[in-house]
N, C-alpha and C positions, 0 to 999 in steps of 0.2 A: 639689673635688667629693667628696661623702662618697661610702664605699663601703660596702654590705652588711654585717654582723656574720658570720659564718659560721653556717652550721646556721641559715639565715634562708631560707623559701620566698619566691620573689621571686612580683609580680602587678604586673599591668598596666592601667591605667585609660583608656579612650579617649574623649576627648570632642571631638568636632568641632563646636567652638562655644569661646565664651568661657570657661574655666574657672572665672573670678570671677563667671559670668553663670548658673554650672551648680549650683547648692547640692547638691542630692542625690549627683552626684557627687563633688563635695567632699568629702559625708558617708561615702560608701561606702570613698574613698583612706581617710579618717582612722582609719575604724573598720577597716580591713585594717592598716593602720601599727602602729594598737594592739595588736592580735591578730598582733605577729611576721611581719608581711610583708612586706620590703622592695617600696616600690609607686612606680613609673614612672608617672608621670601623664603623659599627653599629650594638649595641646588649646591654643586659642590663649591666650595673655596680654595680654585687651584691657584687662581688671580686675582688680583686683589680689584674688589667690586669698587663701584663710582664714591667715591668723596659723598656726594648729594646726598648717597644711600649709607652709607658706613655710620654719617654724621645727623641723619633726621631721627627726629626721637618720633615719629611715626612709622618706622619702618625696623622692624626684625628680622637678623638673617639666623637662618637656622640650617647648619651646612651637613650633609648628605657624609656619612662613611662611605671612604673608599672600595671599591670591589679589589680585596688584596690579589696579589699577583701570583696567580696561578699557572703554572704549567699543564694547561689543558687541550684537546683537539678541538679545533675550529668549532663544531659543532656544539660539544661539550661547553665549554669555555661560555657560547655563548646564551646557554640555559642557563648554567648556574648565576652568569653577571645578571642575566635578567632579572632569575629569582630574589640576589642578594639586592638587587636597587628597588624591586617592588617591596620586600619585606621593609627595608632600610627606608623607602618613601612611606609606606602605611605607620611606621612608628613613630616618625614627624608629624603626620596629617593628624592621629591618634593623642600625641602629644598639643596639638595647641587647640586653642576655643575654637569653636565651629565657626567659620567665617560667613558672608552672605553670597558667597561665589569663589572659587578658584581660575585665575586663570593660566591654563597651561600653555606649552609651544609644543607642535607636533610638526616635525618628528622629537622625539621619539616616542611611537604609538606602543609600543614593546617596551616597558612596561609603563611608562607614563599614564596614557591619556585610558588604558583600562583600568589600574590603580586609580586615580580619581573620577572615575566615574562610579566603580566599586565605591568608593568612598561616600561619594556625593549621595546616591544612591539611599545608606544608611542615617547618613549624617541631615539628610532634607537640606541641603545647599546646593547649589548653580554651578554648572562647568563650563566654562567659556572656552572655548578652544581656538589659539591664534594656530592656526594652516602656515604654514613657511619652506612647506615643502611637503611631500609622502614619504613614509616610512619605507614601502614597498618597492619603491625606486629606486631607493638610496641602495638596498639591496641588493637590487637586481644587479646593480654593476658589477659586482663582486662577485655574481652567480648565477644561474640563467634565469629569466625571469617566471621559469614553468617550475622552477627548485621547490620543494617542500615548506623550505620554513620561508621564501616572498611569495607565495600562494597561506600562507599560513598568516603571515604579517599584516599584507591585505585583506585577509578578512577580520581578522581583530581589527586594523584600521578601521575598516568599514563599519563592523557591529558598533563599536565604543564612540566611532568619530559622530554617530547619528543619535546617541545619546546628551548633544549638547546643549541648551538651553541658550546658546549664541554661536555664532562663530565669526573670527576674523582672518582675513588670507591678504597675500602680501598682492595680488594683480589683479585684475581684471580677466587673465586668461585663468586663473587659477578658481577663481569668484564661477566662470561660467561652468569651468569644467565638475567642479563640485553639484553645482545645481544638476546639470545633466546626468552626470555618468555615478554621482553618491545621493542624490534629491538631498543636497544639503544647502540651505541659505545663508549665505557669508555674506558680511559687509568689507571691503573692500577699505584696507589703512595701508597706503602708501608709504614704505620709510621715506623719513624726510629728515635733514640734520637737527640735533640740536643746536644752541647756541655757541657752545665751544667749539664748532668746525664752523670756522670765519674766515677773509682773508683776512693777510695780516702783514703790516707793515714793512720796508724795506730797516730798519732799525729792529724791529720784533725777529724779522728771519736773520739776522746779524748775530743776534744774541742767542738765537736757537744751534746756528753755527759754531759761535765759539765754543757752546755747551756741548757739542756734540765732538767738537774735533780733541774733545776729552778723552774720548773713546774707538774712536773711529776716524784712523790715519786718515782718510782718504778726505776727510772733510776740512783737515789742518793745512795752516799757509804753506803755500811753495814762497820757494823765495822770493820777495819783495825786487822788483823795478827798481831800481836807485830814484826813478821820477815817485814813485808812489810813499809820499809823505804819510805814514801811517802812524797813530797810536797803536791799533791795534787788526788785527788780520787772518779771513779764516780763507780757504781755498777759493768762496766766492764773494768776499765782502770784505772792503776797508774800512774804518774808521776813523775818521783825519783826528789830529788835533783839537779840529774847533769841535769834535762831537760830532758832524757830519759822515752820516753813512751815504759809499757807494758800493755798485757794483765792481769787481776788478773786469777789466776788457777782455782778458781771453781767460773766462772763468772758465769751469769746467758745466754741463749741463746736468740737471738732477734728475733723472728717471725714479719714479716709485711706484712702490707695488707691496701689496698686499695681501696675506693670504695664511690659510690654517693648515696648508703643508697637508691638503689631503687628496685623494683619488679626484675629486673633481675640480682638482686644477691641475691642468698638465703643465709645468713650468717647462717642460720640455721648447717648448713652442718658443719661449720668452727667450731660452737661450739659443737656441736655435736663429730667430732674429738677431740677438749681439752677435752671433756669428757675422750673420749678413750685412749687421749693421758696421761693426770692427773692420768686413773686407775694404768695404765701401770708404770709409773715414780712414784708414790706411793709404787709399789708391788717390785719394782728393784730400790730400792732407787738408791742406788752406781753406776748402769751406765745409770741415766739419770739425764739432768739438772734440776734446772724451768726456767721456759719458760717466758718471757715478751712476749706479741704481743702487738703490736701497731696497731690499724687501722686508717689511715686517712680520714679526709673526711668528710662531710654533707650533709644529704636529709632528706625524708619526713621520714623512717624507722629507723634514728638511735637511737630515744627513745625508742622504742618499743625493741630494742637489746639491751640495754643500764640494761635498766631493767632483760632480761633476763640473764645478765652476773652479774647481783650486786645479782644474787638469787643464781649461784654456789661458792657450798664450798669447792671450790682450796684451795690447797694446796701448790702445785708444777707450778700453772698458774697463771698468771696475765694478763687481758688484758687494754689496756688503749686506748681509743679514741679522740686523741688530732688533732685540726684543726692547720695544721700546715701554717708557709707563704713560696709564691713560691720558696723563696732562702733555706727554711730548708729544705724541702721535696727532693729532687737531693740528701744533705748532709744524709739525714736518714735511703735513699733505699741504697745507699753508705756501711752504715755499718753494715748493718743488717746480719743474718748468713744463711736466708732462705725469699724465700716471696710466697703469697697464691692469687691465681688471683679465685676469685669465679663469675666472667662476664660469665653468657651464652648469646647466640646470640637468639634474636627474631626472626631472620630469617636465624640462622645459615648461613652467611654469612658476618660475619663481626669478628675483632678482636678485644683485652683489648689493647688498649694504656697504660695501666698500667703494660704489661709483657712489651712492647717494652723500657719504663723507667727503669725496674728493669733490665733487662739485658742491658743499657747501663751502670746502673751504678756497671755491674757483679754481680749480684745477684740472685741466682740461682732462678729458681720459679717451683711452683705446681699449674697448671691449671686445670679448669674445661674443661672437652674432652667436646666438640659440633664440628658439621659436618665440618668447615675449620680449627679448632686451627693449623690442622699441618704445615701451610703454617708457623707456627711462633712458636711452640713447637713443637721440635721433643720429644718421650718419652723415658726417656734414655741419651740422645745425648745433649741435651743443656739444660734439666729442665725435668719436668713430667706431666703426663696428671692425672686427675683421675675423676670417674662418682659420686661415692660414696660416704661415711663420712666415712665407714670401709678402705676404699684404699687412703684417704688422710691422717687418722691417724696411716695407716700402713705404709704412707712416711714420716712422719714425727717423726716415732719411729725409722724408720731407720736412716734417714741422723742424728739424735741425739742422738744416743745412745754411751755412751763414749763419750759425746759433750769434748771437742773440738776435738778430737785425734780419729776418725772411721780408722781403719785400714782396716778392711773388703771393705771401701767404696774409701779408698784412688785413686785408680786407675782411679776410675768412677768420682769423686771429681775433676781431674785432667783433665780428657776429657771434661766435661762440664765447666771450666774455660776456656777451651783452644777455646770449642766453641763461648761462650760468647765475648771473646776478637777478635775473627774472627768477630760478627754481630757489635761489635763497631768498625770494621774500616769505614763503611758507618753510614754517620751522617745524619740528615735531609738535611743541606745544599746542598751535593750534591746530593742527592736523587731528593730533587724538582728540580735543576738545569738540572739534568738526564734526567725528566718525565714532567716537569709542563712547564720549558721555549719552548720548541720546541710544544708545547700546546699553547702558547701565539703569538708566531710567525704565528700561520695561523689565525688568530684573525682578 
């Protein structure tokens, strides 16, 4: 096991959760690594974390025992997971040298963010706390919001969250709401992509295609044109002879979407639109494609959908749910022709890190509208909002109709490329350099 360089301020990363499931924290260990800070990372190892971090001999991960699988009542169940991840967190924190700061993600304030403040407390080091949402929201969905333990959750949120010695929140709605309604001062770090969500070449998404119609029928050649002189061939790309990549003419169109398969995305919606969208590309065969979607991703809901997509009779759709690894995922939002963010906010105040990846890697999207999306969709202008399944599959008849060649849409096509390439000139790098270093400095 590597040790520290000397003359290295050490820092400490808490995530209770998956840490290959956690990007932003991912992002925040690597950019402390960089910047000379030996960083302890602690959180589960369901998925396998970043390369950057696996591989930096400035960074430790140190993975969290699982809460075993008990047959308990709802209630129950969720005392003991608590007790067993605070217990299970304090004998990590206990375990390594005192660091000059932890920084946690909240939610989860149960037991997170009061186990290290407990800590901190003892220990005379700093808790920084990134905001990404409330604990007590997330709740309330599940329960009515007057319930015992989200009246109970909120106020540990609230005691522990005002014990921070910094804080950081993912908006500007979330930034005000804390000053006003917690008297808490956040600074305000915007997810923004790293470098590996890029666009990426018509030969880069060729090879992404062949790799994938390894596994997933829907992306492998139909049969070849007798005109279509190919080496080689995936459902939407040739490769001639000479080496030259093209598109095929009546490819299929790529929908993608992504998601953690949980309560606050209703895929309902999503399919709900392929409905409308299949009637519609059925009734005007001639100017509409079929449609692949892909969704990425694992959680507790993806059989329950899984099921409902193997009972529709497409036609003209396909969806496919493939768990992809962190280097595919960049390559696949890359080539896709449109993407679908179905996140709404618990506490309408927070955003999809899943638009902030598809527009690095130019990729247009259609969001679900809740109370701050516009801080990161405008509608129109760089992607689209929509509330409904009737006004997502009225965006998705539109941008594909005539797939590939929309003349009607060319103009508009052109302006939200153009914006898209404006939000990828700021990358996380300098973003957290911007917003998080001059944060560390008064530490």
């Amino acid at each position: 096991m590597q040790s520290p360089p000397p003359n290295i301020e050490r820092a400490c990363v808490v995530v209770l959760g998956d840490i290959g499931r956690s990007p932003r924290m991912q992002y925040h260990a690597k950019s402390l690594a960089d910047r000379r800070y030996f960083v302890d990372l602690v959180g589960y190892v369901e998925s396998k974390p970043l390369e950057d971090l696996t591989s930096n001999p400035n960074v430790r991960i140190h993975p969290l025992s699982p809460f075993p699988e008990l047959h308990l009542p709802g209630l129950a169940k969720y005392l003991f997971k608590s007790c067993w991840q605070a217990l299970t967190l304090l004998m990590v924190l206990i375990s390594i040298r005192k660091p000059k700061f932890i920084l946690c993600q909240n939610p989860p304030a149960i037991p997170t963010v009061a186990v290290v403040s407990v800590y901190c407390f003892f220990a005379r080091c700093k808790m920084i706390i990134d905001w990404h949402n409330y604990t007590h929201t997330i709740l309330a969905m599940a329960s009515s919001p007057k319930s015992v333990i989200v009246r109970l959750a909120k106020a540990i949120e609230t005691h522990f969250g005002r014990k921070s010695a910094e804080n950081l929140c993912v908006t500007k709605a979330m930034q005000q709401d804390l000053q006003e309604n917690w008297n808490i001062s956040a600074t305000v770090l915007y997810d923004r992509p790293p470098l590996q969500f890029h666009p990426r070449t018509l030969e880069e998404k060729h090879a992404l295609f062949m790799d994938l119609a390894k596994i997933i029928p829907q992306f492998a050649s139909a049969e070849l044109d007798p005109t279509e002189e190919a080496q080689e061939a995936s459902a939407f790309t040739v490769k001639l002879p000479s080496g030259e990549v093209k598109y095929r003419p009546n490819r299929p169109a790529l929908l993608i979407s992504s998601t953690s398969w949980t309560p606050d995305e209703d895929f309902g919606i999503l399919l709900a639109a392929l409905d409308a969208y299949e009637k519609r590309a059925v009734e005007e065969s001639a100017h509409y494609p079929r449609l692949v979607c892909v969704i990425t991703g694992k959680g507790p809901q993806k059989e329950h959908y899984k099921a409902l997509i193997r009972e529709r009779p497409w036609q003209k759709v396909s969806v496919v749910t493939p768990w992809l690894e962190n280097a595919d995922y960049p390559r696949l939002l890359a080539a896709g022709d449109l993407g679908v963010c179905l996140h709404y906010s618990s506490s309408g105040l927070d955003l999809p890190m899943k638009v902030v990846d598809m527009f690095g890697c130019g990729l247009p999207v259609c969001a679900m509208d809740f109370n701050c999306i516009g801080e990161l969709v405008q509608h129109g202008q760089n992607g689209f909002v929509f509330k409904t399944p009737n006004e997502l599959a009225s965006q998705l008849c539109d941008w594909f109709r005539d797939f590939p060649v929309n003349v009607a849409l060319t103009n508009q096509k052109e302006r939200i490329n153009q914006k898209l390439k404006e939000f990828q000139q700021l990358r996380w790098v300098e973003n957290w350099d911007r917003n998080v270093k001059p944060l560390l400095e008064r530490i």
